[in-house]
C-alpha positions in Angstrom: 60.6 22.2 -26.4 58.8 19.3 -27.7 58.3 19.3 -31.5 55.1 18.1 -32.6 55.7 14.9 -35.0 54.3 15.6 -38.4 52.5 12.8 -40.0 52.8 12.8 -44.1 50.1 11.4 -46.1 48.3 11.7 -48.9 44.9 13.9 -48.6 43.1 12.2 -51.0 43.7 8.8 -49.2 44.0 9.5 -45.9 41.6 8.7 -42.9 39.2 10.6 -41.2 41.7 10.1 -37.9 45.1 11.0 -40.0 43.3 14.4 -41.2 42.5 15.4 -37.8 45.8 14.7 -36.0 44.5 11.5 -34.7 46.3 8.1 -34.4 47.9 6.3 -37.3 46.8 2.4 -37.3 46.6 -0.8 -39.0 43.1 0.7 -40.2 44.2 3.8 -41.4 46.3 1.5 -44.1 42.9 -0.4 -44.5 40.9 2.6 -45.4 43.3 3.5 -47.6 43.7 -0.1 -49.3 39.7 0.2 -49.5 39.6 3.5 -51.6 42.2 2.1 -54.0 40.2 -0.9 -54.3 37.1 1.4 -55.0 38.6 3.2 -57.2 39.6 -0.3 -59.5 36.2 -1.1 -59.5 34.6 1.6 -60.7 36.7 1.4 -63.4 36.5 -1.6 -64.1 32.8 -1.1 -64.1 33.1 1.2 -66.6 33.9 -2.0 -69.3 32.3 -4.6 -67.4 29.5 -3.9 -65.8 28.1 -3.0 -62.5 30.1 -3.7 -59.4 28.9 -7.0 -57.1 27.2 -5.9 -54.1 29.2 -8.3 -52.1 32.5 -6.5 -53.8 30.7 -2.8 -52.4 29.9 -4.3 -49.5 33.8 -5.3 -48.9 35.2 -1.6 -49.9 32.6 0.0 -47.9 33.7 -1.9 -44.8 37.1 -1.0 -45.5 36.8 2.6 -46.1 34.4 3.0 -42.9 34.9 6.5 -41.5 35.1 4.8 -37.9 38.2 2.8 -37.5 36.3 0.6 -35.1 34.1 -0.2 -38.0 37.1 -1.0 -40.7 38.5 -4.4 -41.3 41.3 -5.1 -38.0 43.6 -6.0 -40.4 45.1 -6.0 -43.7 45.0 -9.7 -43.7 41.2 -9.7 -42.5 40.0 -7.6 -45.7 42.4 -10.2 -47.9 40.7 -12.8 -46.6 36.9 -11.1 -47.5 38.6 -10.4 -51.1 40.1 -14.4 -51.3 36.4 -15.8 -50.4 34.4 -13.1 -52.7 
């Protein structure tokens, strides 16, 4: 028989599509990279004020719950981050 490949991840960082079985992408590393990022900014927040909206606007693109929607690559959302 043909075992099903388990994919490992972490719940609390992992896509929409890695929680459901679907397929593992470039943009499931981006949403990940874009909670991470998320969560240094709101604490940095927490000494130095509120969070640019041009920063949220960058982790919300990243952690979209559509792939389709996310940054194509990790390179794209480093570049948004370099020009912020």
């Amino acid at each position: 028989t043909n075992a099903e490949r388990v994919q490992p991840y972490t719940p609390r960082y992992a896509a929409p599509e890695q929680r459901t079985g679907g397929s593992v992408t470039t943009t499931t590393d981006v949403y990940a990279l874009g909670l991470v990022l998320g969560e240094l900014l709101d604490s940095a927040s927490a000494t130095s004020g509120p969070v640019p909206d041009d920063l949220l606007a960058i982790v919300r693109r990243a952690s979209a719950d559509e792939p389709a929607a996310r940054y194509p690559t990790v390179a794209a959302l480093a570049e948004d981050l370099r020009r912020y």
